[in-house]
N, C-alpha and C positions, 0 to 999 in steps of 0.2 A: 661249342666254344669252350677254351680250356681255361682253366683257373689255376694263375701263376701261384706256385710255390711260395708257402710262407707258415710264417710258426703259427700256432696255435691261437686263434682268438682274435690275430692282428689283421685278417682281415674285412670280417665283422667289423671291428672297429675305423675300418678306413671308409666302409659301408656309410658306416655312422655319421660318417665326417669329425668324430669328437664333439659332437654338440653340447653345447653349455647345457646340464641336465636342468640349472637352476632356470631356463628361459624358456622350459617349452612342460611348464604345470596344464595340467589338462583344463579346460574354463579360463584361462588365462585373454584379454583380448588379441591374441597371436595368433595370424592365419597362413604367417611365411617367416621360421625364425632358420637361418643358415638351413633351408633346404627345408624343414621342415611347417609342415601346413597340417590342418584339424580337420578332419573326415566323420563325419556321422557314422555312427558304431553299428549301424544295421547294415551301411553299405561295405564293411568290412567281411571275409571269411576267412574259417580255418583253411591250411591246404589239408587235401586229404591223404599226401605223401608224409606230411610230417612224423618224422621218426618216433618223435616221443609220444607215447597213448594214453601213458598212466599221468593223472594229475591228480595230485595231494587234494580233496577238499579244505585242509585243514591248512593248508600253506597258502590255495587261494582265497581262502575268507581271511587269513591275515592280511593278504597283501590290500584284498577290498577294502580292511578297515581303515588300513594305512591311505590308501588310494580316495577314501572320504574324508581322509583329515588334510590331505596334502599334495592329492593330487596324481597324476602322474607325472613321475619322476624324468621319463625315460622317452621318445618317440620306440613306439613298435618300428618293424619296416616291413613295407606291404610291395607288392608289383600291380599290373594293372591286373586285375583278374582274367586268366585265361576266356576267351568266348561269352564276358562280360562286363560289354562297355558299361564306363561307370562306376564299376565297383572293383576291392583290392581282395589280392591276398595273400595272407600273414605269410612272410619267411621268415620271420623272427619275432618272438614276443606272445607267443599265442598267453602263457599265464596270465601278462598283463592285461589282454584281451579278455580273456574270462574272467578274471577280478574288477574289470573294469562295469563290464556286466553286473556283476553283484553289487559293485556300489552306485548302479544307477545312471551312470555316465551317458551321456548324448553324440559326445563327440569325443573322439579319439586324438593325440599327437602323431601323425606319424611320418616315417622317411620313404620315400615312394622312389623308386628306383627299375629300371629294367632290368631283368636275370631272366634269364632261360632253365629250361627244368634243373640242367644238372648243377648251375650253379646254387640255386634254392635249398637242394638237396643238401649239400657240402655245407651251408651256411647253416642250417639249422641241426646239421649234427654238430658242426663247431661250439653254435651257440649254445647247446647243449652238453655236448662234453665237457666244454669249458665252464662251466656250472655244475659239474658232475649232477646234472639232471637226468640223463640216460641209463632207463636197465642193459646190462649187458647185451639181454636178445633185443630190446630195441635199436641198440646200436650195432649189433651184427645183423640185423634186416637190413639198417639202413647201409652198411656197407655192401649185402647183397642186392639191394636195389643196385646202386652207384654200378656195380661189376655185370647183372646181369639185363638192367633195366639199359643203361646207357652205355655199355662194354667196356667199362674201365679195368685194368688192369689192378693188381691188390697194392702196385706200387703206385700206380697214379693216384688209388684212392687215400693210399700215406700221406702223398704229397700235399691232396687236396684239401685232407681236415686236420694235419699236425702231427698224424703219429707215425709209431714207425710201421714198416711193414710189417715185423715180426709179432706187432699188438692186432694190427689187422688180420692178420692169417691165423693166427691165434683166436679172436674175437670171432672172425667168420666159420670155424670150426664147432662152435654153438648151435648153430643150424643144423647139424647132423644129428642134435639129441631128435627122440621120441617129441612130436610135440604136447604132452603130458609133462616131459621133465621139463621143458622149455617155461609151458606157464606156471611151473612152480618157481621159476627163476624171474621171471615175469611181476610175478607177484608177490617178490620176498622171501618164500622160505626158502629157496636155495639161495646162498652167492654162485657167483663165475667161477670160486674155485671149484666149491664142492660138482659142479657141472661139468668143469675137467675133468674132478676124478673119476668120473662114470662117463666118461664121454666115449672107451674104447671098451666099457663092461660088455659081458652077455644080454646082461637083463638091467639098463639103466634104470627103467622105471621101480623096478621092484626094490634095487639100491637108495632109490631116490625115496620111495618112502621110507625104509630103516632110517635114513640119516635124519629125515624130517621127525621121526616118532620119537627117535633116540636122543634126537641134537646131540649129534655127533659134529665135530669140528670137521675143516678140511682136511686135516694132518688123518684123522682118526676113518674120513670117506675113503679117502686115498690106502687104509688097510685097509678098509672094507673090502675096496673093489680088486685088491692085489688078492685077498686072502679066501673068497666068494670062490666055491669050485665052480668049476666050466659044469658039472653036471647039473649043475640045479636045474638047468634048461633041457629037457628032450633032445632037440636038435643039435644041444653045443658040440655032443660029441662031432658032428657032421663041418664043424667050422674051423677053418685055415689057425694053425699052431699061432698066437701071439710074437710077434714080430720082437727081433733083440733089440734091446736099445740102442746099439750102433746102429739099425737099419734105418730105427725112429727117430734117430737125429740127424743119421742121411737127409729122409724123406725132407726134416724141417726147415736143415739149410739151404736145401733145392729150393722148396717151397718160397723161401723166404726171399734167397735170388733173383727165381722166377717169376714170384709175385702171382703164383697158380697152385693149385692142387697139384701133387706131385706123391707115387706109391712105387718103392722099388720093389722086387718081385723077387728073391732069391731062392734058386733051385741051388745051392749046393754049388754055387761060383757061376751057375748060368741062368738067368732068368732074364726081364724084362724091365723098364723103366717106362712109365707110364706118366703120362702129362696132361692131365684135364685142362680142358678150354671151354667157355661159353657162348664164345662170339667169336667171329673171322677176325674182329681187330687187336682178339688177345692171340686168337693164331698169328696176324703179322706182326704182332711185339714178340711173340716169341722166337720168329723167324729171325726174325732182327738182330736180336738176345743171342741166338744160336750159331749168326753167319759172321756175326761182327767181329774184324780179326784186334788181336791190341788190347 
């Protein structure tokens, strides 16, 4: 099932219904406030798709203490739990689920709704994004799920959580670090730039700790990995010449078009043009993309 086009955040909130936040405090006598009703916190689960893995302890014992003086705020929204009558689970809200825990809670507020995987998906990287709660590689996962889990295209997946495509293809190019450089990004000490700039190095990992030892800026990664000889490696001599910038902005405007990996090939005015796919239904978007006159 596809998920109509819309900015950032606004569909979550239509999820919501906008519910008055002031009428659904968690122990409240309220068992149906505008769609919303109170679920035992045991029969609740995490999904185990959820994009985001890292949780602040320190953000969720605030919001616990908040949550013992005041309640929740907010209904989570839950679905029926897959292959488990009777009980939900989280597409949206898991912190307040965990905080809710910590402060002892019995019963949950929540919005309970029907979605199908890929909608779940989409919502909870929105709800996330849109909180700037998402690391980088957690959110280029979760875009690789969406394109290889469900076959979406890199422009459907734009459509689906608000951004553009060029952040998408951008972001999904994360996944080709070492996954050594990935959970250092993971876990804070790199940003997403510094992970660009060693995204096309010899030896990213071995970049990736200079930067971390040195704390080196992005400006100053970005000489790093320009200024790093190809030799430091054995093998670099053995590896294809570094690609001109003209090729590299070819490759990104395709890419960005295509909404696919995309590697042009230059022998000297003849080479190849090469078009990654992961699935038959990004093959007949691209057919589509390719035949369509206008």
């Amino acid at each position: 099932m596809m998920v109509e086009k819309r900015g950032l955040g606004r569909g979550l909130s239509a999820l919501l219904g906008d519910v008055d936040e002031a009428k659904v405090v968690a122990g409240a006598p309220v068992t149906e406030v505008s769609g919303v009703r109170e679920i035992p916190i045991e029969l609740i689960h995490r999904n185990a798709d959820q994009p985001r893995w890292v949780f602040s302890e320190t953000e969720v014992e605030e919001l616990a203490a908040s949550i013992r003086e005041k309640g929740v705020l907010q209904p989570i929204l839950v679905r029926p739990a897959p292959g488990i009558p009777g009980e939900w689970e989280i597409v949206a809200g898991e912190r307040r689920w965990r905080a809710s825990q910590k402060a002892g809670l019995r019963v949950m507020p929540v919005l309970v709704r029907e979605l199908d995987d890929v909608q779940v998906l989409e919502i909870a990287v929105i709800e996330n994004v849109q909180r700037a709660n998402l690391n980088p590689i957690e959110e280029a996962t979760a875009y690789q799920q969406l394109v290889e889990k469900f076959g979406r295209t890199q422009e459907a997946v734009a459509d689906g959580v608000g951004k553009s495509r060029s952040h998408v293809a951008n972001t999904l190019r994360l996944m080709n670090l070492p996954e050594v450089v990935r959970i250092h990004v993971l876990e804070g000490r790199l940003s997403a730039g510094h992970a660009r700039a060693i995204l096309t190095a010899d030896d990213p990992v071995a970049l990736a700790e200079i930067i971390i030892a040195k704390g080196l800026s992005v400006r100053e990664a970005e000489n790093l990995a320009r200024n790093t000889p190809s030799a430091a490696r054995p093998q670099a001599a053995k590896r294809k010449p570094a690609k001109d910038t003209d090729t590299q902005a070819l490759e990104a405007d395709l890419s960005d078009v295509l909404g696919l990996d995309v590697e042009v090939v230059d022998r000297g005015g003849v080479g190849e043009l090469k078009i990654k796919y992961a699935t038959l239904e990004q093959l007949d978007e691209l057919c589509r993309k390719l035949t369509s006159r206008g």
